[in-house]
GUTOR-418933 format. One line per field, with one value per residue: residue in three letters; x, y, z of N, C-alpha, C, O in turn. Coordinates in Angstrom, 1 decimal. Example, Ala and Ser with C-alpha at 12.3 -4.5 7.8 and 13.67 -1.06 7.14 Angstrom:
2
rest	c(ALA,SER);
nX	c(13.2,12.8);
nY	c(-5.7,-2.2);
nZ	c(7.8,7.1);
caX	c(12.3,13.7);
caY	c(-4.5,-1.1);
caZ	c(7.8,7.1);
cX	c(13.2,12.9);
cY	c(-3.3,0.0);
cZ	c(7.8,7.9);
oX	c(14.2,13.4);
oY	c(-3.3,1.1);
oZ	c(8.5,8.0);
This chain:
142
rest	c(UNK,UNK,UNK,UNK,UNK,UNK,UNK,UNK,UNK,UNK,UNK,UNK,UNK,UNK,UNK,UNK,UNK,UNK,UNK,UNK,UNK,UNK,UNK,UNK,UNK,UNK,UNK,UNK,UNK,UNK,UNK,UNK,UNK,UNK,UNK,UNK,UNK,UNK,UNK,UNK,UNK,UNK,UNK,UNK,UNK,UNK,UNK,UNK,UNK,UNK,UNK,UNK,UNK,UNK,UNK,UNK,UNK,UNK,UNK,UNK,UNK,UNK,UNK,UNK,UNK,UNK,UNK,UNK,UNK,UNK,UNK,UNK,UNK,UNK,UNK,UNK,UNK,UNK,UNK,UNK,UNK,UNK,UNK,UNK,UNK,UNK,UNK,UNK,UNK,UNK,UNK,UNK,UNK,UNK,UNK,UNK,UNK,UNK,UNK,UNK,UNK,UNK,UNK,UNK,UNK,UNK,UNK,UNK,UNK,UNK,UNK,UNK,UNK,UNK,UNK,UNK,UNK,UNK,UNK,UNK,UNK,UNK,UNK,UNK,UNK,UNK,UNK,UNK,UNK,UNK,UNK,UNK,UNK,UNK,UNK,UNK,UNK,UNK,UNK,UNK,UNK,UNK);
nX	c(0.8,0.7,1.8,1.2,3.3,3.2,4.0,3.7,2.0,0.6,1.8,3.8,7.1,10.6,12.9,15.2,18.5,20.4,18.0,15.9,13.9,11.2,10.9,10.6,8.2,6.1,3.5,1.1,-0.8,-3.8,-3.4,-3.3,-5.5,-7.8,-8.1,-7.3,-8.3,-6.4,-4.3,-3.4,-1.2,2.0,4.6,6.9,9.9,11.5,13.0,15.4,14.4,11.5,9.1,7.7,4.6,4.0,4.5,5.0,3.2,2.1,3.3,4.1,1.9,3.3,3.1,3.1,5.4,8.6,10.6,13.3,16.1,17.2,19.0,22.3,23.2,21.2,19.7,17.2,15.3,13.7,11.2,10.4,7.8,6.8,6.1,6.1,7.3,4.9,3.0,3.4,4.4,4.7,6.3,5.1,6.9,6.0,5.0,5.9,8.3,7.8,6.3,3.7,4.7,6.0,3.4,2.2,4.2,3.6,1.1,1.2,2.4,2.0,3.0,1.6,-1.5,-2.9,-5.2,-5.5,-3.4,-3.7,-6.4,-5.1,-3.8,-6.2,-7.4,-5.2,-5.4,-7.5,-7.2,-4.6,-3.0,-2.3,-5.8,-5.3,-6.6,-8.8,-7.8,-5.6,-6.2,-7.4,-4.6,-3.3,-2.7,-1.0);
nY	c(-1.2,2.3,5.0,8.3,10.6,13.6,17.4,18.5,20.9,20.6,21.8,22.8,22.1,22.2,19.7,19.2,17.6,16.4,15.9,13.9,12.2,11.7,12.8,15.4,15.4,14.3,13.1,10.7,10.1,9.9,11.1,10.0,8.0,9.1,11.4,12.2,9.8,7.8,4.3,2.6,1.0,0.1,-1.5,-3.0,-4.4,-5.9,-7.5,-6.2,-7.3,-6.8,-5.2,-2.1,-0.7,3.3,5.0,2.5,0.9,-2.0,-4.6,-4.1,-4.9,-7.2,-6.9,-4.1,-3.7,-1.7,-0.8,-0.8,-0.8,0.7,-0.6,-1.1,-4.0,-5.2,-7.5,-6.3,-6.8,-9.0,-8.9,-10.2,-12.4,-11.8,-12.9,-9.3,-8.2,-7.4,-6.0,-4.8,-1.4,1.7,4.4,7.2,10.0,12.5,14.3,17.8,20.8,22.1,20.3,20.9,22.2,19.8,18.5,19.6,19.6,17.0,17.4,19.0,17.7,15.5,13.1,11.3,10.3,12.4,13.0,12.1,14.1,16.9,16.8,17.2,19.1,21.6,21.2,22.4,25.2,26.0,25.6,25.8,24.4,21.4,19.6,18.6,17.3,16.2,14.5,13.0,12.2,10.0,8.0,9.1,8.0,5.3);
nZ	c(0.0,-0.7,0.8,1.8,2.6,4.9,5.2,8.5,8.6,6.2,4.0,0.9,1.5,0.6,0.8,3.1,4.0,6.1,7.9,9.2,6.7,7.3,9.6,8.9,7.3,8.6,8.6,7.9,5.1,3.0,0.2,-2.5,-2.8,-2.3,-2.7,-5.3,-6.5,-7.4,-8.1,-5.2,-5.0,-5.4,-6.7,-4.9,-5.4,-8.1,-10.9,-13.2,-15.3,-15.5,-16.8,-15.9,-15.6,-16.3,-13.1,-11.6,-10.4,-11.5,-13.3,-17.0,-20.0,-21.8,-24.5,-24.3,-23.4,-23.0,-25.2,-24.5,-22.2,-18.6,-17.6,-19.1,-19.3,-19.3,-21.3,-23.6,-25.3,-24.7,-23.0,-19.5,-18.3,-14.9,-11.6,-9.5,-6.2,-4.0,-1.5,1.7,3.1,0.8,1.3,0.8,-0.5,-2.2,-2.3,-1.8,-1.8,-5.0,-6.4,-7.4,-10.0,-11.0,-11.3,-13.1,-15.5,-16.4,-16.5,-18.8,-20.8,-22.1,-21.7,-19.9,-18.6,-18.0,-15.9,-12.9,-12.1,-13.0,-11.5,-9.1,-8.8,-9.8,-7.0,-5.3,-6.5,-5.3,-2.6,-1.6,0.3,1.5,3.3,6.0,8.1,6.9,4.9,6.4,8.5,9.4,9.7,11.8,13.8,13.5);
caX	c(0.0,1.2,1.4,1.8,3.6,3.2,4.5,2.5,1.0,0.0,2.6,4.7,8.5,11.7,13.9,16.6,19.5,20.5,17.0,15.4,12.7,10.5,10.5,10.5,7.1,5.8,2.2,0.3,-2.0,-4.1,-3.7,-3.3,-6.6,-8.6,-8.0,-6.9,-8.8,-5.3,-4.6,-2.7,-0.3,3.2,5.3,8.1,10.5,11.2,13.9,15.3,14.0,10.1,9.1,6.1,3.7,4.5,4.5,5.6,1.9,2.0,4.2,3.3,1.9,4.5,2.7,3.0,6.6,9.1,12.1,14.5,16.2,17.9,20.5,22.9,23.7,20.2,19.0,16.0,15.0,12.9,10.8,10.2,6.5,7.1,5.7,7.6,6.8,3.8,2.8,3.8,3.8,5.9,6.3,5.2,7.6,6.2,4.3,7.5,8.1,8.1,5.2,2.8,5.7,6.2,2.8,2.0,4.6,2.9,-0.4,1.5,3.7,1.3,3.4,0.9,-2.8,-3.1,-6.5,-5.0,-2.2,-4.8,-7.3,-4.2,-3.7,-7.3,-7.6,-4.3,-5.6,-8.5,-6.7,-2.7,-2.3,-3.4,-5.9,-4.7,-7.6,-9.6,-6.9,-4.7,-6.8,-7.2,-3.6,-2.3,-1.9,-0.3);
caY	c(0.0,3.5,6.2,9.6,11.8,15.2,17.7,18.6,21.8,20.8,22.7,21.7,22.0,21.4,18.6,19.5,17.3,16.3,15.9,12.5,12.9,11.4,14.2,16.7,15.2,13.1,12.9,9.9,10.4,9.3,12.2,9.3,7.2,9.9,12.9,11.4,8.7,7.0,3.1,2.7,-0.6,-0.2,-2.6,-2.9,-5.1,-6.5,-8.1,-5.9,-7.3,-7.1,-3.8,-1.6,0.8,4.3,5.1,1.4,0.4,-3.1,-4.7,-3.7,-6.3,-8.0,-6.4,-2.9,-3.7,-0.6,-1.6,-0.1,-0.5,1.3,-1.0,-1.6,-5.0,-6.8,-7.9,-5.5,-7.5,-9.7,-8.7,-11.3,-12.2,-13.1,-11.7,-8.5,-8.3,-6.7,-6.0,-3.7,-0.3,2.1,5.6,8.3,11.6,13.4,16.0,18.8,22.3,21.7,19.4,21.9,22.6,18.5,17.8,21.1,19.4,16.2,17.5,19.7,17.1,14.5,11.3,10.3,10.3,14.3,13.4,12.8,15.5,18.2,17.0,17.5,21.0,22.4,21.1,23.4,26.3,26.3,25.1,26.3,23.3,19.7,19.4,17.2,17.1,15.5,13.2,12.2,11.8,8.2,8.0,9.9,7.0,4.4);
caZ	c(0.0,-0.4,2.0,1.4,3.5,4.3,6.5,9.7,8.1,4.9,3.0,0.4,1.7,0.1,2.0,4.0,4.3,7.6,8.8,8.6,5.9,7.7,10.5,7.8,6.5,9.6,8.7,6.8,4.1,1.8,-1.1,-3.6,-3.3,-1.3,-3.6,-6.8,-6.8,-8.1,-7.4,-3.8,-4.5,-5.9,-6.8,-4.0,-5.6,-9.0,-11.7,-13.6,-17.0,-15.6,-17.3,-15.4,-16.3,-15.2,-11.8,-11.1,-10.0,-12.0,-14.7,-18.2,-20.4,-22.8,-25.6,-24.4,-22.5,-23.6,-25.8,-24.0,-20.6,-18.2,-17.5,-20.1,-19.4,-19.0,-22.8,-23.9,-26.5,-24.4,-21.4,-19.0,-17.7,-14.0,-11.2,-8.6,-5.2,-3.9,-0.2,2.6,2.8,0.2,2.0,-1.0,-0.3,-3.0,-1.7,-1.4,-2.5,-6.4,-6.6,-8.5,-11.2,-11.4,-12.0,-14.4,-16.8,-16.5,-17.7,-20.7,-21.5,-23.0,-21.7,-19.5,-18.5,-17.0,-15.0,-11.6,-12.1,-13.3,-10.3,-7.6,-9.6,-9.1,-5.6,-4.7,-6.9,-4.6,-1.3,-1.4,1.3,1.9,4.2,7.0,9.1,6.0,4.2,7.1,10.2,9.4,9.5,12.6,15.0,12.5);
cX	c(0.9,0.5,2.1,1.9,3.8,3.3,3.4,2.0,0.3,0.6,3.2,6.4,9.6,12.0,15.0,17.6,20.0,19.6,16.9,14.2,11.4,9.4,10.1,8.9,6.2,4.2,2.2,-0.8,-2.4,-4.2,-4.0,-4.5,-7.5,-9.2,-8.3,-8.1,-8.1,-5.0,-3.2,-1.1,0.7,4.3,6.7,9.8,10.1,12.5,13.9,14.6,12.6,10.1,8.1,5.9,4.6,4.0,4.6,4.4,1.7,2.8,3.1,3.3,2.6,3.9,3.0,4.8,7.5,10.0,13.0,14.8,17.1,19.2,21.1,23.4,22.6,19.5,17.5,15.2,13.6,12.5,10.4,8.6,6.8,6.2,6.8,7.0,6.1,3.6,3.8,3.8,5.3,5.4,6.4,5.8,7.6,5.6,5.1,7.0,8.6,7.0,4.5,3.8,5.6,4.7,2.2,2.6,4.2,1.9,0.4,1.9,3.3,1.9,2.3,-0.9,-2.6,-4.0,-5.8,-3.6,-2.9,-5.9,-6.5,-4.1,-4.7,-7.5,-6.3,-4.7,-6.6,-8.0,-5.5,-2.2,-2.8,-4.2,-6.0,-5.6,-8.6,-8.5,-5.8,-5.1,-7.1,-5.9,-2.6,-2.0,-1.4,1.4);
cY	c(1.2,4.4,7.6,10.1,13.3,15.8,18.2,20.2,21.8,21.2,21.9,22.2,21.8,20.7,19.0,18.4,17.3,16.2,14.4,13.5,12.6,12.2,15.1,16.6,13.8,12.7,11.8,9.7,9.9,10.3,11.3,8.5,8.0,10.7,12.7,10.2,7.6,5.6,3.4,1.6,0.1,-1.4,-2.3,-3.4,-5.9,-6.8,-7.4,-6.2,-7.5,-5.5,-3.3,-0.5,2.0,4.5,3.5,0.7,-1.1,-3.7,-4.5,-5.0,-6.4,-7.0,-4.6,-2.0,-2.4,-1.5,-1.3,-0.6,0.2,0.8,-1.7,-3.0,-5.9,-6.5,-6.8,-5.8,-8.5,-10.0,-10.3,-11.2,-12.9,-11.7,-10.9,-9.2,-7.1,-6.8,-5.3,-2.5,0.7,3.7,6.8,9.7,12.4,14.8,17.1,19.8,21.4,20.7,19.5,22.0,20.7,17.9,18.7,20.2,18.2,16.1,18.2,18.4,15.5,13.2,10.6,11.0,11.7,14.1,13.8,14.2,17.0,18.3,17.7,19.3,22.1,22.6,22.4,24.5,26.8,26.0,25.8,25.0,21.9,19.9,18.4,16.7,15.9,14.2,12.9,12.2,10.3,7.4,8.1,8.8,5.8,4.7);
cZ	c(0.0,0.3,1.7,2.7,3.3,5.6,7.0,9.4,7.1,3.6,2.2,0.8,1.2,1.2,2.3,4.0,5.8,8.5,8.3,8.1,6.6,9.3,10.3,7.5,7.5,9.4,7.8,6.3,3.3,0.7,-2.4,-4.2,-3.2,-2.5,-4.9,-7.5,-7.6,-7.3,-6.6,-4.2,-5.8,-5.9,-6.2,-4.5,-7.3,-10.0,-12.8,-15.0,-17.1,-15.8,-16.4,-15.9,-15.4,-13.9,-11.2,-10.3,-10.4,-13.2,-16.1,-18.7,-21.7,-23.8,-25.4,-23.4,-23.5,-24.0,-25.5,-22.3,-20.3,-17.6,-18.8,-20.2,-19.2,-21.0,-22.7,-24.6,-26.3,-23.2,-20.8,-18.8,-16.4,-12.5,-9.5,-7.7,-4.9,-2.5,0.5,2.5,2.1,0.8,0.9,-0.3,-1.5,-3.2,-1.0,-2.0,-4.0,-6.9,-7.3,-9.7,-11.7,-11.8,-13.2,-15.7,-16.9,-17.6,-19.0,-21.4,-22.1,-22.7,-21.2,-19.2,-17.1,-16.1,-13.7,-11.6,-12.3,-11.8,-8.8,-7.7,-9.1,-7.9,-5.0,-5.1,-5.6,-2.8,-0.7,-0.3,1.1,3.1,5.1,7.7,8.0,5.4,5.2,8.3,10.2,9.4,10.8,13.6,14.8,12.4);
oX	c(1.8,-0.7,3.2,1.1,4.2,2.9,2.3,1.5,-0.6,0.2,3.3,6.9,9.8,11.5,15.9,16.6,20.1,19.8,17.5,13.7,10.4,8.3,9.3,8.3,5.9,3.8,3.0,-1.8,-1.6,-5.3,-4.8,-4.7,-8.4,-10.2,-9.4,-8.4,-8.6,-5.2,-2.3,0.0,0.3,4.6,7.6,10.8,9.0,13.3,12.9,14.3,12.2,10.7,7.4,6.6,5.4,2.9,4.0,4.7,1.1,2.9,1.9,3.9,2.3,4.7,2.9,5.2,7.1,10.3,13.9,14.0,17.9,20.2,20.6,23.9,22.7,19.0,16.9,14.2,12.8,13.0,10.2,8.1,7.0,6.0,7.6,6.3,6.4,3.9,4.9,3.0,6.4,4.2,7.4,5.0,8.6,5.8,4.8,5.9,9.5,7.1,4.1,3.1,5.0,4.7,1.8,1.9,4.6,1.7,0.1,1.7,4.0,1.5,1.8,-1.4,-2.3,-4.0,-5.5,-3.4,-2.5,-6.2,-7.0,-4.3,-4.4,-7.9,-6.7,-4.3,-6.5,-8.9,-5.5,-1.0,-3.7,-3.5,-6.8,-5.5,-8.9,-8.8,-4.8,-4.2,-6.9,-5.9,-1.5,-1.0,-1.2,2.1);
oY	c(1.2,4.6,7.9,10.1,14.0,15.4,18.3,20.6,22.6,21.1,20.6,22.8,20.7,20.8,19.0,17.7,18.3,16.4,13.8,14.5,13.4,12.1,15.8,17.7,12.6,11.9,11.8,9.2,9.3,10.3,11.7,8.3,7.7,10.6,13.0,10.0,6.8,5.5,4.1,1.7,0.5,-2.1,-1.6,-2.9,-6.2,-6.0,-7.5,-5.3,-8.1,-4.6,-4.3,0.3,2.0,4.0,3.4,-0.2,-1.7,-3.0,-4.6,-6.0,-5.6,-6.0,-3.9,-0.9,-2.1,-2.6,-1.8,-0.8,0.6,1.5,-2.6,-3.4,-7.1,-5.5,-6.6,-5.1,-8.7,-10.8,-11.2,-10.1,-14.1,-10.5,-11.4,-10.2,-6.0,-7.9,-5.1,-2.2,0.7,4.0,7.2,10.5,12.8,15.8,17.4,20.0,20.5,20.5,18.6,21.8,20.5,16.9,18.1,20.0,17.9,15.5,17.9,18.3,14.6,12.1,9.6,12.0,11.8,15.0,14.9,15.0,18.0,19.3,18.3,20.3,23.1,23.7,23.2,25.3,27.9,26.3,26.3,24.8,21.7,20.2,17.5,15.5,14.8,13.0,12.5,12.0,9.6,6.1,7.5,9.0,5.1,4.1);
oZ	c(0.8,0.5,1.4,3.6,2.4,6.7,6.4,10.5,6.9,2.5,2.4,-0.1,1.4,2.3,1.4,3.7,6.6,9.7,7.4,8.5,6.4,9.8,11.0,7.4,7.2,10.3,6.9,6.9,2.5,0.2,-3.3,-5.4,-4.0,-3.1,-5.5,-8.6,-8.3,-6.1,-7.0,-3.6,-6.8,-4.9,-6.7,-4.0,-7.7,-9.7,-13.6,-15.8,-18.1,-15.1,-16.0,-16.4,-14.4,-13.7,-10.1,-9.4,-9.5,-14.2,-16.3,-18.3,-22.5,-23.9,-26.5,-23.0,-24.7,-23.5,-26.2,-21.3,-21.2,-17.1,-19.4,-21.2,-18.9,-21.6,-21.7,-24.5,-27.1,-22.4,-21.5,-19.0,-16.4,-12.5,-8.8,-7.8,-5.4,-2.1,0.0,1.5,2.5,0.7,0.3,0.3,-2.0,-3.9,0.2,-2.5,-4.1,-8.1,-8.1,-10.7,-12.8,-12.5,-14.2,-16.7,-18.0,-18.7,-20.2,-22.6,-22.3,-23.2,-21.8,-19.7,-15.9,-15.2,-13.3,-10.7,-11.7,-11.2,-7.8,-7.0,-8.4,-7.5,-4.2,-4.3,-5.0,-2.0,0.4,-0.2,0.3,4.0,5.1,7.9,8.4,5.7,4.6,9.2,11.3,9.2,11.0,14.2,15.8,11.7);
């Protein structure tokens, strides 16, 4: 399951260095399934030559696998079908200062499906924060 973190005002922050991030951004949230209405489960673990969709939610299927990899030494030629690992919880730190800019070029930038990136968009046009009390009260004693 993923968990979004976010700092204890709402804001978005850069990250400091020398802090644990996790102090920096100690809250847990649901922004991703709540808000978004985007799916929760990432794929924690997996071999490099199993390809996944974007944002690493599920392996892509053979037919839609990319031709390319990112490691020069595993064959590209011929994705595998096998499956990663799945379960526990992946700690989402994407909620920072810069987060509005990163999903802005999302929606321009035609790679992927703009809805949730445009919905997170409006909601801050009309917000400037997250609200904690609504998307991370189910959260705060976990």
């Amino acid at each position: 399951m993923l968990v979004d973190r976010v700092a204890a005002d709402g804001h978005f922050h850069p990250v400091h260095t020398g802090i644990p991030i996790e102090q920096q951004f100690p809250l847990q949230c649901d922004i991703t399934g709540a808000l978004l209405g985007a799916y929760r489960v990432k794929v924690l673990l997996a071999n490099a030559r199993i390809y996944l969709v974007d944002g690493h939610h599920e392996p892509a299927p053979l037919n839609r696998a990319r031709t390319f990899s990112v490691f020069n030494s595993v064959p590209s030629d011929r994705p595998i079908a096998a499956k990663p690992l799945y379960g526990g919880v992946t700690m989402h730190y994407k909620w920072v200062a810069g987060v509005d800019e990163y999903l802005r070029g999302r929606v321009e930038g035609g790679r992927v499906d703009p809805r949730e990136s445009q919905t997170f968009l409006d909601y801050l046009q009309e917000n400037n924060a997250i609200n904690t009390t609504r998307f991370c009260e189910s959260f705060r004693n976990e």
